[in-house]
GUBAKOL-94889 format. One line per 3 residues: for each residue z, y, x of N, C-alpha, C. Coordinates in nm, 4 decimals, m for minus. Example, Ala and Ser with C-alpha at 12.3 -4.5 7.8 and 13.67 -1.06 7.14 Angstrom:
# residues 2
0.7800,m0.5690,1.3190,0.7800,m0.4500,1.2300,0.7800,m0.3300,1.3200; 0.7080,m0.2250,1.2850,0.7140,m0.1060,1.3670,0.7870,0.0030,1.2900
//
This chain:
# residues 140
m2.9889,1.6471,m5.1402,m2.9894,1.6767,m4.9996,m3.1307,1.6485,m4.9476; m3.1729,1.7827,m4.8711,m3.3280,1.7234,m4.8560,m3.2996,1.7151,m4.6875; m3.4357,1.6657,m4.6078,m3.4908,1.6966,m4.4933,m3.4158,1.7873,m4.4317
m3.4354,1.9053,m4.5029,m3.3710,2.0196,m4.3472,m3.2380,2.0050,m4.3455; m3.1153,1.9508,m4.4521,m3.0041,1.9463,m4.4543,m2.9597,1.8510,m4.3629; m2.9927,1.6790,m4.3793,m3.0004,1.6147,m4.3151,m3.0412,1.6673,m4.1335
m3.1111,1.7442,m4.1025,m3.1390,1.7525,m3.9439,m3.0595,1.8767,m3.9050; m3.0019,2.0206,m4.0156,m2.8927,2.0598,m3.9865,m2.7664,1.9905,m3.9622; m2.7346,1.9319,m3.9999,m2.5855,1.7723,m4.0427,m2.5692,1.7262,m3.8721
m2.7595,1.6676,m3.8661,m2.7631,1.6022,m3.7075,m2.6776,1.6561,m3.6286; m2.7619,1.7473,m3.6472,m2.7568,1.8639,m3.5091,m2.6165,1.8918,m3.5033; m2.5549,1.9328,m3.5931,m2.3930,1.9854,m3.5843,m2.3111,1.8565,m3.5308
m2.3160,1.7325,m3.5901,m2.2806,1.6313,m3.5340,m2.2850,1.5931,m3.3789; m2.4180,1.6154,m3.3351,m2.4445,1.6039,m3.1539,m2.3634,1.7018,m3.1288; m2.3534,1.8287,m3.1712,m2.3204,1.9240,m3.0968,m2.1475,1.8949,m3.0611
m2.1051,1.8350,m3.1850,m1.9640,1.7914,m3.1769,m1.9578,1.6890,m3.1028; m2.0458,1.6001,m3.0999,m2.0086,1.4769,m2.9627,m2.0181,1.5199,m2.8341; m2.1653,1.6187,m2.8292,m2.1347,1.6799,m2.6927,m1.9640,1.7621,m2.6547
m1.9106,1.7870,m2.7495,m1.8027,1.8929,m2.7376,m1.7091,1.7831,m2.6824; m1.6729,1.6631,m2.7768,m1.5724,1.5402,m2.7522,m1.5680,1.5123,m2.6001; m1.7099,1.4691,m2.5678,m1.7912,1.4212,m2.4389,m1.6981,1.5223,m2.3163
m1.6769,1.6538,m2.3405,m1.6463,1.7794,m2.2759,m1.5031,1.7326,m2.2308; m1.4557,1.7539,m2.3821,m1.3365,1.7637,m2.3419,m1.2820,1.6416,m2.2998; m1.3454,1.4695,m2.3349,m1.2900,1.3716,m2.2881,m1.2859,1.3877,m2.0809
m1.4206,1.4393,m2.0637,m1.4606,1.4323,m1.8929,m1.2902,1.5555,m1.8747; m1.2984,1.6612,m1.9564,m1.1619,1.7111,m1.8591,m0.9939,1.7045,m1.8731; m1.0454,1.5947,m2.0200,m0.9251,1.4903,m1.9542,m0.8762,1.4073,m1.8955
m1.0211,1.3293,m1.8116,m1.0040,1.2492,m1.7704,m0.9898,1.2971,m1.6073; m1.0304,1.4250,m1.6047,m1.0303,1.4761,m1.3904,m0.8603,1.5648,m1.4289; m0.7909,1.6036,m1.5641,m0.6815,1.6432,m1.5566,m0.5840,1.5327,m1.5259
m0.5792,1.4370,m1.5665,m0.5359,1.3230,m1.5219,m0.5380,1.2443,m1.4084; m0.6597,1.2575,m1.2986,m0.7005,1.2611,m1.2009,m0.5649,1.3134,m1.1258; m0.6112,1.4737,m1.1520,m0.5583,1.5583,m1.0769,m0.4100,1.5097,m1.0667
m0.3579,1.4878,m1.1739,m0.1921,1.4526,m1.1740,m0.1620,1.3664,m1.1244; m0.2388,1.2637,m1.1281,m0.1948,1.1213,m1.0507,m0.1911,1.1797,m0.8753; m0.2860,1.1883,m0.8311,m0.2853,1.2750,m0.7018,m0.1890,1.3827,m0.6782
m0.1646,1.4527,m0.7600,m0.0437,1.5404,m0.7529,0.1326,1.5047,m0.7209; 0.1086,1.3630,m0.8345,0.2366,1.2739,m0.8261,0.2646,1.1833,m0.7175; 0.1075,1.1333,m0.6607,0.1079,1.0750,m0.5640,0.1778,1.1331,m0.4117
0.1076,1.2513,m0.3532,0.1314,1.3762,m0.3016,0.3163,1.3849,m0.3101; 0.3401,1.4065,m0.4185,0.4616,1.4885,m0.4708,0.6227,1.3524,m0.3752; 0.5589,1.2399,m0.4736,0.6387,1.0874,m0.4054,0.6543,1.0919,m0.2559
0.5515,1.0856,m0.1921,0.5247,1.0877,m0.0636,0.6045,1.1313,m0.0197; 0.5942,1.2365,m0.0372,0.6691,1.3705,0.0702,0.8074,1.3403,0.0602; 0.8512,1.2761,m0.0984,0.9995,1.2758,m0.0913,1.0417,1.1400,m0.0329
0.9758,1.0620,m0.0476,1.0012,0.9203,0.0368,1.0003,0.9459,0.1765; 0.8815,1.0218,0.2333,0.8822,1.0558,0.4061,1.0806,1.1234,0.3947; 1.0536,1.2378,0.2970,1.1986,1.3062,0.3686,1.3120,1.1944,0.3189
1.3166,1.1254,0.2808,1.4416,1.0013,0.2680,1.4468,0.9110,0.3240; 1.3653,0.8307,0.4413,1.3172,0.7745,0.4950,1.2162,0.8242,0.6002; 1.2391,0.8746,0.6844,1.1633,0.9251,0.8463,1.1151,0.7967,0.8832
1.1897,0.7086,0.9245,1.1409,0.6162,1.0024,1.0292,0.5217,0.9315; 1.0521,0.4761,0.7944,0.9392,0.4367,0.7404,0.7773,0.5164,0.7532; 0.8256,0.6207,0.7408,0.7064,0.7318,0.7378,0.5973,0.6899,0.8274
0.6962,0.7102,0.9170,0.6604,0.7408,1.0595,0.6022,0.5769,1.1280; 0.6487,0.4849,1.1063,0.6377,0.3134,1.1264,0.5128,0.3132,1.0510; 0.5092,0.3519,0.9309,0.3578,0.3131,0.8080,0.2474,0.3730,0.9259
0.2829,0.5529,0.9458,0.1684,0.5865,1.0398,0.1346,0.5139,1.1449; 0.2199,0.4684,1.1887,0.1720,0.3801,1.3455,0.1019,0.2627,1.3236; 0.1371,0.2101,1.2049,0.0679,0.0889,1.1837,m0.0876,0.1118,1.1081
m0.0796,0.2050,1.0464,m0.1933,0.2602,1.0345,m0.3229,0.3029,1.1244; m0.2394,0.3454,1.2300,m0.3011,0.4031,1.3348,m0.3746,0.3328,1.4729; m0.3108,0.1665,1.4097,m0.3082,0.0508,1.5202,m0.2447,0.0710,1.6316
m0.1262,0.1681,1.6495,m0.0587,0.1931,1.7271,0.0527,0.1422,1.7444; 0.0222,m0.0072,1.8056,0.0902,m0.1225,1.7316,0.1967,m0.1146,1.8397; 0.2198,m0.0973,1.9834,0.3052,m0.1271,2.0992,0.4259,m0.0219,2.0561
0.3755,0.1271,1.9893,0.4358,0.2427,1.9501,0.5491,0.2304,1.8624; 0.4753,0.1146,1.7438,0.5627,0.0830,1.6621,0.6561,m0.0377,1.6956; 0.6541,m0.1173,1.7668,0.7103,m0.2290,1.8553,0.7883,m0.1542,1.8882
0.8366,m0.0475,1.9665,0.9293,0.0039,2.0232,0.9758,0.0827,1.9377; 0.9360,0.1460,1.7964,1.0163,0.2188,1.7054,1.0881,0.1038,1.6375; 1.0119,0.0475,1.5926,1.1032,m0.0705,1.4724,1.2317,m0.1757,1.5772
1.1871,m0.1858,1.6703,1.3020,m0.2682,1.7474,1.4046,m0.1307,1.8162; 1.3557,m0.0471,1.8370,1.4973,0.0518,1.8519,1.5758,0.0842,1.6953; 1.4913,0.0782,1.6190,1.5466,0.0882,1.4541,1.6384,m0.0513,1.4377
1.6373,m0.1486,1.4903,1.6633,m0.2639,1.4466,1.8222,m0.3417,1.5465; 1.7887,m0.2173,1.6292,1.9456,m0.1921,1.7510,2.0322,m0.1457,1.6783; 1.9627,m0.0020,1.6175,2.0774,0.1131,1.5503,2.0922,0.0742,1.4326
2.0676,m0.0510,1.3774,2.0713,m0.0589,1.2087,2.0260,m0.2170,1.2196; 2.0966,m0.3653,1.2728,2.0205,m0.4561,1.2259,1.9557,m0.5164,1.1627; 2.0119,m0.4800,0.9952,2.0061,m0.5518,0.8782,1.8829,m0.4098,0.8102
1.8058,m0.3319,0.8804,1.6981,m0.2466,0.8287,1.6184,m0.3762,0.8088; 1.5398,m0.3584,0.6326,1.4498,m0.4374,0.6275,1.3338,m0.3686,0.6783; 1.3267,m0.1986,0.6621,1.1796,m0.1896,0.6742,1.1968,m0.1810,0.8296
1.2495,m0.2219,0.8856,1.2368,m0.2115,1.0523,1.1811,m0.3530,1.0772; 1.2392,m0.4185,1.0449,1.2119,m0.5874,1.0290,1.0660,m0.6386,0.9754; 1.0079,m0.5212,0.8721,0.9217,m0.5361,0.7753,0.7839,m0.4732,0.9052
0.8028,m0.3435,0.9391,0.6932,m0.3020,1.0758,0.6995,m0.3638,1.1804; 0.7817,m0.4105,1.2148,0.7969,m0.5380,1.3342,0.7248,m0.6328,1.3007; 0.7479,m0.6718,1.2141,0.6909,m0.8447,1.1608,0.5011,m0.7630,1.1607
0.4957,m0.6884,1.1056,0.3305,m0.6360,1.0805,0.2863,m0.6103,1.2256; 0.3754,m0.5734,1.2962,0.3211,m0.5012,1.4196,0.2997,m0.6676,1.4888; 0.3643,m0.7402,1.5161,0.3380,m0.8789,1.5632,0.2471,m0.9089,1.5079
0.2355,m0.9488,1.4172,0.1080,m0.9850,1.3123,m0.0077,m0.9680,1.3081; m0.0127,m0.7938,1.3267,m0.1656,m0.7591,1.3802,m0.1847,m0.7531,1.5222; m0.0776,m0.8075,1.6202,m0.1067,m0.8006,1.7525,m0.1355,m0.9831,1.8145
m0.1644,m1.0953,1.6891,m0.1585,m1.2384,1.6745,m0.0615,m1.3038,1.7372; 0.0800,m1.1989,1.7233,0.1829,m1.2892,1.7974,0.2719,m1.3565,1.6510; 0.2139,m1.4775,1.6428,0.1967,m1.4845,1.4965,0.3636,m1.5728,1.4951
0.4013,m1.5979,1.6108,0.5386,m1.6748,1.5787,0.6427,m1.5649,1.5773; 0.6068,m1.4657,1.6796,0.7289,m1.3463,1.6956,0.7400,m1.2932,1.4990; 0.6434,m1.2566,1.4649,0.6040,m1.2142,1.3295,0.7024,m1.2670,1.2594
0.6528,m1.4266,1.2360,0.7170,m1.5623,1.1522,0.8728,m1.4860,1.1336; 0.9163,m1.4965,1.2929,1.0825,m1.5051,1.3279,1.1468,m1.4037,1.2355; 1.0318,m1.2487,1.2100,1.0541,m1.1615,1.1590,1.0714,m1.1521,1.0308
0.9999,m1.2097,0.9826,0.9106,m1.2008,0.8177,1.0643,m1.3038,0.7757; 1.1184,m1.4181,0.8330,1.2000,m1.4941,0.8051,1.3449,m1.4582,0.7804; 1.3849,m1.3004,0.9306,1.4801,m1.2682,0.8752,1.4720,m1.1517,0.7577
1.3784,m1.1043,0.7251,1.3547,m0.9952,0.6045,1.4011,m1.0805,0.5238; 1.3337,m1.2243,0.5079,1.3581,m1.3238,0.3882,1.5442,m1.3231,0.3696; 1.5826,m1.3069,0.4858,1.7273,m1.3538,0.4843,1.8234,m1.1525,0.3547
1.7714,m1.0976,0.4588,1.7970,m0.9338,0.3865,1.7447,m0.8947,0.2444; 1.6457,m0.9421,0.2519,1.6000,m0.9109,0.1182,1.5046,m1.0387,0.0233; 1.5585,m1.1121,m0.0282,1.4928,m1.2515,m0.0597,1.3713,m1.2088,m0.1517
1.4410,m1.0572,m0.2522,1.3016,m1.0321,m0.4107,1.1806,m0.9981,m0.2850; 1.1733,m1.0384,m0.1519,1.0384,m0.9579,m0.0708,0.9735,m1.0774,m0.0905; 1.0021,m1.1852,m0.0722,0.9986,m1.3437,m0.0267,0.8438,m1.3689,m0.1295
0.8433,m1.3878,m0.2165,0.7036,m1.4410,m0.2690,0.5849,m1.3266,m0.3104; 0.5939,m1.2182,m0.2797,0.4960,m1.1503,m0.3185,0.4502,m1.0666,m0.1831; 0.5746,m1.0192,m0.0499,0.5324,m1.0000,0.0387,0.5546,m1.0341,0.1586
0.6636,m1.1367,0.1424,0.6838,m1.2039,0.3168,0.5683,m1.3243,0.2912; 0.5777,m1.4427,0.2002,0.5107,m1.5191,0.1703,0.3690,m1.5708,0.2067; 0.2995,m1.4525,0.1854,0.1572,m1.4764,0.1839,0.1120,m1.4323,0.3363
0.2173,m1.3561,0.4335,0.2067,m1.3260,0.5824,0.2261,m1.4461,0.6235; 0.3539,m1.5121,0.6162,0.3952,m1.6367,0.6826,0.2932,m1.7642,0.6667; 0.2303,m1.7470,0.5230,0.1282,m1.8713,0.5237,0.0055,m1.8666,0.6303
m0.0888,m1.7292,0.6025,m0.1404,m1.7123,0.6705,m0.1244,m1.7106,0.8100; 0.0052,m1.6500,0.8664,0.0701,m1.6883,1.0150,0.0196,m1.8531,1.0620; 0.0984,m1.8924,0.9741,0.1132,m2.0507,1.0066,m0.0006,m2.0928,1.0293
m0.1359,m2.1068,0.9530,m0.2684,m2.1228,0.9244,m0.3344,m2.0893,1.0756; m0.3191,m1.9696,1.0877,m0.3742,m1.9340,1.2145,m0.3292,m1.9523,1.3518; m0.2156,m2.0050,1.3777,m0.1319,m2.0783,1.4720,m0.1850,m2.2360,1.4766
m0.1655,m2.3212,1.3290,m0.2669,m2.4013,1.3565,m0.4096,m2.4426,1.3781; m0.5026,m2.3152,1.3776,m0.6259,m2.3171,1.3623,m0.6468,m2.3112,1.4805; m0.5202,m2.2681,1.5967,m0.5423,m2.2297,1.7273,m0.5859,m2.3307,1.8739
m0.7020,m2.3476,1.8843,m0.6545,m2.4657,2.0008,m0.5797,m2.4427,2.1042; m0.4882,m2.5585,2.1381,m0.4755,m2.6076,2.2423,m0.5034,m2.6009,2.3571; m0.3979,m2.5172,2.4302,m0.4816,m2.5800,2.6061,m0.4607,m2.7101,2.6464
m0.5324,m2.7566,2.6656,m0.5093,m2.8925,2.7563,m0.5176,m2.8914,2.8911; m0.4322,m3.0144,2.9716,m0.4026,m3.0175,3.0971,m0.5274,m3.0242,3.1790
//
């Protein structure tokens, strides 16, 4: 095997990594694409099985926090034991620093749904608490 064989060999070799290189990049934006697709796809069927969640996520999103105060507590007339009514209530207090109304909230979710309790009522209520005590005092 001389010289020119060896830098023919190269060359065919790059040319095949460039090819790998190719097809790895459009598997990796086909995959992209699907996750976004699936993402997309979920959505839509969760909005249509759930309106009011939909619709509660947008408001809270939107900081349209008084909006959702009056959706999740009319949700919470027609359906007491709704966690996710209980669940946008408690957020909507929360981001509005009515950090005890929240508490009251986040506490009865705890009661409806306990598997919420350490991964997402938990870490609201600590922080609640934290910032209630961080709060001064009026004095007389």
């Amino acid at each position: 095997m001389n010289a020119t064989d060896l830098a023919a060999i190269h060359a065919e070799l790059r040319h095949i990594v460039s090819i790998l290189y190719v097809v790895g990049a459009l598997t990796l934006v086909a995959v992209v694409l699907a996750c976004l697709r699936t993402y997309s796809v979920v959505k839509r069927h969760v909005s249509q099985l759930d309106p009011f969640a939909s619709e509660a996520n947008e408001l809270l999103e939107k900081g349209e926090l008084e909006r959702l105060v009056s959706l999740a507590s009319g949700k919470i007339r027609e359906s007491p034991n709704h966690s996710y009514a209980h669940w946008y209530l408690a957020r909507a207090y929360y981001s509005q620093n009515r950090f005890d109304a929240a508490i009251e909230q986040f506490e009865t979710i705890r009661k409806i749904q306990p598997e919420w309790a350490v991964n997402y009522i938990e870490p609201y209520v600590q922080e609640a608490k934290r910032r209630i005590a961080s709060t001064p005092t009026a004095t007389s």
